[in-house]
C-alpha positions as CSV (number, residue, x, y, z in Angstrom):
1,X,0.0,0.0,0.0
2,X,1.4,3.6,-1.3
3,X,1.5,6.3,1.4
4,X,1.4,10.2,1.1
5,X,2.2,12.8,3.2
6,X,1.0,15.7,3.5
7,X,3.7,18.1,5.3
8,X,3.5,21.7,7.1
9,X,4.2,24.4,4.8
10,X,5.0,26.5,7.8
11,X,8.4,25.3,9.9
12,X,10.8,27.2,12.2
13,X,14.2,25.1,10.6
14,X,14.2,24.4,7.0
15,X,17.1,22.0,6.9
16,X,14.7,20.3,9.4
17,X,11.9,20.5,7.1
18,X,13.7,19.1,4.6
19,X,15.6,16.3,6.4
20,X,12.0,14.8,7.8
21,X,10.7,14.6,3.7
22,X,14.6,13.0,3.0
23,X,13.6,10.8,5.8
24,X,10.4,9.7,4.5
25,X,11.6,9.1,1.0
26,X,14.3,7.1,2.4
27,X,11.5,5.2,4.5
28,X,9.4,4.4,1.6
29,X,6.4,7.3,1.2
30,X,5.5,7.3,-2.5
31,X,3.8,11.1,-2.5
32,X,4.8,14.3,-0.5
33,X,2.5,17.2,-0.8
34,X,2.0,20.7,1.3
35,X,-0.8,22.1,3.2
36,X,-2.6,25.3,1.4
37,X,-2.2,26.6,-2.0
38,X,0.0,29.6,-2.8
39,X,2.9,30.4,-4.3
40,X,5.2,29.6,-1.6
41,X,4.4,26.2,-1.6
42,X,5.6,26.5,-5.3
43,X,8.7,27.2,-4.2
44,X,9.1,24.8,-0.9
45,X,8.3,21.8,-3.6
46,X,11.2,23.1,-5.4
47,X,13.6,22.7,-2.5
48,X,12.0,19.5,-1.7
49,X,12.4,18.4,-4.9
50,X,16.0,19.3,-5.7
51,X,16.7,17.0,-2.5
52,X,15.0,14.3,-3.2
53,X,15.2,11.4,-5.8
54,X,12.4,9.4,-6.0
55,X,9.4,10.6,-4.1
56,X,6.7,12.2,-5.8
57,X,5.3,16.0,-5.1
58,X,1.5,16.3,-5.0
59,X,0.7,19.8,-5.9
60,X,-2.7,21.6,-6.1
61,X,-4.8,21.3,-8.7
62,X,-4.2,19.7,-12.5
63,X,-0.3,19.6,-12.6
64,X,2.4,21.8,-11.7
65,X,3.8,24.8,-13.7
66,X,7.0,24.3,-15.8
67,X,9.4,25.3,-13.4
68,X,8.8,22.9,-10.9
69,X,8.5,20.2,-13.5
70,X,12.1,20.6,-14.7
71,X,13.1,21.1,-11.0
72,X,11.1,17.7,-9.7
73,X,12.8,16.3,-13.4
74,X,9.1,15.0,-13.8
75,X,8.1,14.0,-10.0
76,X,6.0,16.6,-9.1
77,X,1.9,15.5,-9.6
78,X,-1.3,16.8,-9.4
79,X,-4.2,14.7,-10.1
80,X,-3.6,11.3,-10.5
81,X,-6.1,9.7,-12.8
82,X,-6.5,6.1,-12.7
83,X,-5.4,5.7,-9.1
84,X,-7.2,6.2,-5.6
85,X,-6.5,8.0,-2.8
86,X,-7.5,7.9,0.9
87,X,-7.1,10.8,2.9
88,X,-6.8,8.9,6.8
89,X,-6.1,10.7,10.4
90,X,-3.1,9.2,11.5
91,X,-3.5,6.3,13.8
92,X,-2.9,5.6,17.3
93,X,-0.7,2.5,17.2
94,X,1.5,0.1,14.8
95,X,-2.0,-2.1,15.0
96,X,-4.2,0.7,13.9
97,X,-1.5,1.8,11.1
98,X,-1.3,-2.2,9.8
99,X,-5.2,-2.6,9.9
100,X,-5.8,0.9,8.6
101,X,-3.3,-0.2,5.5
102,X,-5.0,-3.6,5.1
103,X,-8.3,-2.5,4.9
104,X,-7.5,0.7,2.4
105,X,-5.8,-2.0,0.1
106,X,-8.5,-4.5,0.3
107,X,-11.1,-1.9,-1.0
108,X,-9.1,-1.7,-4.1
109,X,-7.4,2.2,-2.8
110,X,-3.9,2.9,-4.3
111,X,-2.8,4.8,-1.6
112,X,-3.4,6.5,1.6
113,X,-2.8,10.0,2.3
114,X,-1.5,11.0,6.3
115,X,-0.9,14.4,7.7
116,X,2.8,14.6,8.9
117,X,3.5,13.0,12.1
118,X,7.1,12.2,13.4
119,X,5.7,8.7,14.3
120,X,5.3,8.3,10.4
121,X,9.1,7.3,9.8
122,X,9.1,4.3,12.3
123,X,5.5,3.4,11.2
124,X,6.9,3.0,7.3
125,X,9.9,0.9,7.8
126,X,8.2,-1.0,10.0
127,X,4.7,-1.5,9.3
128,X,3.4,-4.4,10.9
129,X,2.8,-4.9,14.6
130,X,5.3,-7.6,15.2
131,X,8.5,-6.8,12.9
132,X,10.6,-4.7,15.5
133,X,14.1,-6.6,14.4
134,X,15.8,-3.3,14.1
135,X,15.2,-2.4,17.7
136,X,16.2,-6.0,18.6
137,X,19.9,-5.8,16.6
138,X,20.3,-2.1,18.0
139,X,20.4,-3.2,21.4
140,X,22.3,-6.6,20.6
């Protein structure tokens, strides 16, 4: 199941900002998008696109302007024919997360789309309830 996230556009630290989307490209989020619709956000997709690699930019309405096409070289979206989305409040727990997935994916949804939560990194690399072998080899 794909997962999007839709980030702050308002932050005190950009290299912050922009290490949390690094951080969930690097953990497996397919879509990244931005709250509101002005031309700032324009230009925060830019930086987020020139670094990252991989994950796609959801931007407001049918596609993005030129600019930001180049800059995304291509990555940067706005509607997605053909493909389902899920807007979802972020869940409680790893078991909420799992079933929340499981469910969306059974009803035939390409995705789910998640408000920005710290929590979100963990919850992608490890997804289901059980699978904590990362914490078990950190501690030996």
């Amino acid at each position: 199941m794909k997962v999007g996230v839709i980030m702050p556009a308002a932050f005190s630290d950009a290299g912050e900002f922009l290490a949390d989307v690094r951080a969930l490209e690097a953990a497996g989020a397919e879509m990244v998008g931005l709250e509101g619709d002005d031309p700032e956000q324009q230009v925060l997709l830019g930086a987020v696109a020139a670094v990252t690699h991989r994950i796609r930019l959801k931007v407001p309405g049918p596609g993005p302007g030129e600019m930001l096409g180049k800059l995304s070289r291509g990555r940067a979206i706005g509607e997605t024919p053909g493909e389902t989305w899920i807007a979802i409040e972020m869940p409680p727990d790893r078991e909420s997360w799992s079933a929340a997935l499981h469910e969306h994916e059974a009803a035939g949804a390409t995705g789910v789309i998640v408000r920005w939560d710290p929590r979100l990194i963990d919850l992608l690399r490890n997804p289901e309830p059980d699978d904590r072998s990362d914490l078990q080899m950190s501690v030996g």
